[in-house]
Structure formats: structure tokens, C-alpha cells
C-alpha positions, -999 to +999 in steps of 0.1 A: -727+577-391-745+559-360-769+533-375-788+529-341-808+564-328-806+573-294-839+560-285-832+529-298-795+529-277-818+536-245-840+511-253-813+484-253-790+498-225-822+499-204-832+462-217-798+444-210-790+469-179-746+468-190-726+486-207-689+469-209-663+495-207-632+485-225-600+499-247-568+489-255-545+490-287-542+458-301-571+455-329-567+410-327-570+415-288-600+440-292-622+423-318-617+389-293-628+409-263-659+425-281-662+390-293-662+371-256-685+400-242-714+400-275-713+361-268-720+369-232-750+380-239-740+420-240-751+438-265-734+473-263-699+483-257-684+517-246-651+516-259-628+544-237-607+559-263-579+569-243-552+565-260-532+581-293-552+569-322-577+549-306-600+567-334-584+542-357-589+512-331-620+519-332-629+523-366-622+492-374-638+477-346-670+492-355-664+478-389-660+438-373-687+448-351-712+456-380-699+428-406-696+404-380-721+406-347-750+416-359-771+439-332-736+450-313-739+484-304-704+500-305-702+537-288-675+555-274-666+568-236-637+594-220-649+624-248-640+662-237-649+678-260-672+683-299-646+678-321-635+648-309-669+633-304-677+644-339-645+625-353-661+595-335-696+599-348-681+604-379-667+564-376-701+555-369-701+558-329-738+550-317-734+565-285-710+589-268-698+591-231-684+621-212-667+622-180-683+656-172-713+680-185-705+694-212-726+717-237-709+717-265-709+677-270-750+678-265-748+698-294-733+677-321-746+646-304-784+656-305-781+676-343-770+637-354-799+620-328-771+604-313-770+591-275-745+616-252-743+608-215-724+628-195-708+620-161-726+640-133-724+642-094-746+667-084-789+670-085-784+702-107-759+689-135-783+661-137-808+685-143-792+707-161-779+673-185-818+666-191-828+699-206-801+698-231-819+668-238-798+633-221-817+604-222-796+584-195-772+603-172-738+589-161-733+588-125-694+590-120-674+578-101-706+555-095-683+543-061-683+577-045-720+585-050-732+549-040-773+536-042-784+559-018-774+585-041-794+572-065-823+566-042-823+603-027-821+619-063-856+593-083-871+607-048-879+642-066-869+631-098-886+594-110-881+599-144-843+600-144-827+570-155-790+570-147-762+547-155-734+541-130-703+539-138-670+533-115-676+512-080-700+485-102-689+449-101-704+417-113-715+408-076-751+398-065-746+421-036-731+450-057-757+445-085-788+443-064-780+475-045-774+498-073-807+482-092-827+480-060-818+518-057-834+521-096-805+524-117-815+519-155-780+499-164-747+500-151-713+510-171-684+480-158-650+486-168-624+468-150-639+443-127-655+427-155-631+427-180-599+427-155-560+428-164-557+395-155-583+383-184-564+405-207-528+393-199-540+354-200-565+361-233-588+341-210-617+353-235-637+323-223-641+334-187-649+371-199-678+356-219-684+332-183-684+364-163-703+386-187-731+360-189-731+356-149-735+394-146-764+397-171-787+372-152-782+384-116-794+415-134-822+397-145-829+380-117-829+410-093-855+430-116-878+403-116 
């Protein structure tokens, strides 16, 4: 089962501002990325479990994460459905990630005080997201929504904190518009850990570019 409640997920996604985004099915390649990034300074990870048996990848990640990196937070993204974010919960997933809304998902996830966030795109799912009881709300794809999304919907709506996720980069100028807009963290997939770091196990600049991207966050909210 999760060892970190979902208030105490919130309170580190909104305190570091990323989420990582990550999968793939080498375990040794895994564990050395979750490595690079918790050296970076990150302390959460949103593994995408998209492909067959990721359950199992992750499982044992979440095993090196709690032997090993003490204060990782290991949760899991790309869930459709209950059962298959109970399976994860079940292998101690701390937080769980949805592409859409989806009902049945807040329901196992807040019976175990677990984190959900579910992707929306629209004023009412967000709404509808926060009375089944969604702490932060996944804005996706983040890169067809943009700031100004954000901006126009913490007009009516200040206390919703939302995480974007897709169009986010490790750029000053990318950064600072989506946290200027009031964005509580970001979700960053590919442009921070890219195919290129992968295919070189260049873990060392992941941890470079992880750390880089954590204090232009800091910096901008100060």
C-alpha cells in the first residue's frame, strides 16, 4: 500500500513544482534514471505504465525506491480504469495519474487516501474532478491548453491547483509562463528525460537537466 497520503503527495508536488514522467522496460536502466532524477533534486516520479507488465517494472522499482532513496515518491500515470489502478496501489503506488476523468478510479483512489489526478480540458471536468474529491488536476495535453488557459480558469476558480502535463520543457521561458499563469507543478516527460539520454545512458546530464529545471522553478516563484 502507498506509504505517503495524498496530502502529503500534494504537499511535495506543490513544494518541488515537477513531476518526471518516465517508463520503459529495462529494470537496470529504470532504477539509474529514478537514480539521476532523485539526485537532481526531484523528489517524485510518475512512472507511465504503458507497456505489458510494467506492473512488475514497477514493483520493483518502488521496492529500490523505498530501500534505497529515502523520501522518493514513486506513483503511477496512463491508468483507465479501477482495476488497474488498484493492481498499482496494491504495489505500493503513492499517487495515480489518468489521462481522462474518470469515476470509478476516484473511487478506489480516495477509499485508500491515495492521490488520483485526472487529465482534464474543459472548466466543468475540472469541476466536476474536484467534487469527487482531486486535490491537483492534470491539465492534458498541457501544450494545447497553454498558460492562458490556466490564467482564464484560477480567474473564477483560485483554489484550483493544476499540474500540466504535455507542451512543458525545462526552459526559463516555458517554465515562467506556465508558473506565472499559477500552475502548482508541472508533469515533464520527454523533454527532460529525452531518447537521446536514454540511448547514450547519459544519466549524468538527466541529473544536470533535472537540477537546472528545479531552480528556474525556484527562481521564478520567488
Amino acid at each position: 500500500m502507498a506509504k505517503y497520503t495524498r496530502l502529503e503527495v500534494a504537499s511535495v508536488m506543490q513544494e518541488t513544482g515537477m513531476v518526471p514522467l518516465f517508463y520503459n522496460s529495462d529494470m537496470a536502466l529504470s532504477k539509474k534514471v529514478l537514480k539521476a532524477c532523485y539526485d537532481g533534486g526531484a523528489r517524485l516520479l510518475e512512472f507511465t505504465a504503458r507497456g505489458d507488465f510494467a506492473h512488475e517494472v514497477f514493483g520493483e522499482l518502488n521496492k529500490y525506491a523505498l530501500a534505497e532513496l529515502p523520501g522518493m515518491i514513486l506513483g503511477v500515470g496512463s491508468i483507465t480504469d479501477a482495476a488497474a489502478a488498484s493492481r498499482f496501489m496494491a504495489l505500493g503506488a503513492n499517487f495515480i495519474v489518468t489521462p481522462v476523468l474518470r469515476e470509478d478510479i476516484a473511487i478506489v483512489c480516495n477509499r485508500r487516501k491515495v492521490l488520483w489526478s485526472p487529465g482534464c480540458g474543459s472548466l466543468t471536468e475540472i469541476t466536476k474532478a474536484e467534487e469527487l474529491g482531486c486535490e491537483i488536476v492534470k491539465l492534458f495535453p498541457g501544450g494545447v491548453y497553454g498558460p492562458d488557459f490556466v490564467k482564464a480558469i484560477r480567474g473564477p476558480q483560485p483554489w484550483t491547483s493544476i499540474m500540466p502535463t504535455g507542451g512543458v520543457s525545462p526552459t526559463r521561458e516555458n517554465l515562467e509562463g506556465w508558473f506565472n499563469a499559477g500552475v502548482t507543478c508541472v508533469g515533464m516527460g520527454s523533454k527532460l528525460i529525452s531518447k537521446e539520454i536514454i540511448a547514450n545512458k547519459d544519466y549524468k546530464t538527466l541529473q544536470a537537466n533535472v537540477e537546472a529545471a528545479l531552480k528556474i522553478i525556484k527562481d521564478v516563484r520567488n
